[in-house]
C-alpha positions as CSV (number, residue, x, y, z in Angstrom):
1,X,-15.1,21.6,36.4
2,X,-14.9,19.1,34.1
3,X,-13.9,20.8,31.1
4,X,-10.7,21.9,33.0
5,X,-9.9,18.1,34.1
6,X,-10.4,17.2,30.6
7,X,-7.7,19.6,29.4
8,X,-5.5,18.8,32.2
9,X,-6.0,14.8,31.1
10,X,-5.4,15.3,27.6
11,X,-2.3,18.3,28.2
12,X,-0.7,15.4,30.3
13,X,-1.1,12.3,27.9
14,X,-0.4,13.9,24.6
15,X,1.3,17.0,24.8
16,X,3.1,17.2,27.4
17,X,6.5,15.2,25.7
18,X,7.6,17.3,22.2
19,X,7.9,13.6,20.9
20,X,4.3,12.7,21.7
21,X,2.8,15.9,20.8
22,X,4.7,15.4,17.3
23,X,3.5,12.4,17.1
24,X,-0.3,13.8,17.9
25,X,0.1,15.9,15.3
26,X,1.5,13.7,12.8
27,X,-1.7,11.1,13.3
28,X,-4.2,13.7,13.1
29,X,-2.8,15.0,9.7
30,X,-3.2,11.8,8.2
31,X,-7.0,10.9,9.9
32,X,-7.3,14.6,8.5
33,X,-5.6,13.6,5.0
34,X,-8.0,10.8,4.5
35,X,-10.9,12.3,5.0
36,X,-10.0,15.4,3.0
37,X,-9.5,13.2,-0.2
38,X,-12.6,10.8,0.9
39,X,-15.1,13.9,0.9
40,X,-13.4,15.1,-1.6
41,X,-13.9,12.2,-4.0
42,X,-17.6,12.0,-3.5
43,X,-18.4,15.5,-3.9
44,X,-16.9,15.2,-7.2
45,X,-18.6,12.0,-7.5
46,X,-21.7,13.4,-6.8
47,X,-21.3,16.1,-9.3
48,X,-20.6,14.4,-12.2
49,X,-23.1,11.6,-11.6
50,X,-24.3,10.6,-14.5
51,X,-21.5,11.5,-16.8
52,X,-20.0,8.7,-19.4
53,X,-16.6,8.0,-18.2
54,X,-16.3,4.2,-17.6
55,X,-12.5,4.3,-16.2
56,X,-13.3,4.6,-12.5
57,X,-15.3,1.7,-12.0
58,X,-14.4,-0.7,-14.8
59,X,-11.3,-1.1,-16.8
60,X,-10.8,0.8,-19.7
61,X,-11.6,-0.5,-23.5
62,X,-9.3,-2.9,-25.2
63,X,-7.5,-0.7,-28.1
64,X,-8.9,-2.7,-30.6
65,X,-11.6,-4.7,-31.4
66,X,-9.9,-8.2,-31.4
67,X,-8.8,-7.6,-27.6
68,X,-4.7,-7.3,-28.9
69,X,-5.0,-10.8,-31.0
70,X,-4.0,-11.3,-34.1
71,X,-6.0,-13.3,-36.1
């Protein structure tokens, strides 16, 4: 069966050791992390598509209209 050998493969290599199944563990919460916050940024993307809010691709305006110089 090799669903069973599988298993047995992947019990063996990664948690077998408390250090390597910590370290499993770790790793997958961070590929789990990013791609939490990755889908999570364009859903909300998505969603506001279209609204006028210039900061998240461009820098924001200068404060005034002589760019900080005094002239």
């Amino acid at each position: 069966m090799a669903g069973g050998e599988l298993t047995g493969r992947l019990y063996s290599l990664l948690f077998r050791r408390t250090s390597t199944f910590a370290l499993t563990i770790a790793v997958g919460v961070l590929f789990f992390e990013r791609a939490f916050d990755q889908g999570g940024d364009a859903i909300y993307e998505h969603l506001n598509q279209g609204v006028s809010c210039p900061w998240p691709h461009s820098p924001p305006p200068p404060a005034n209209k002589n760019n900080g110089r005094i002239s």
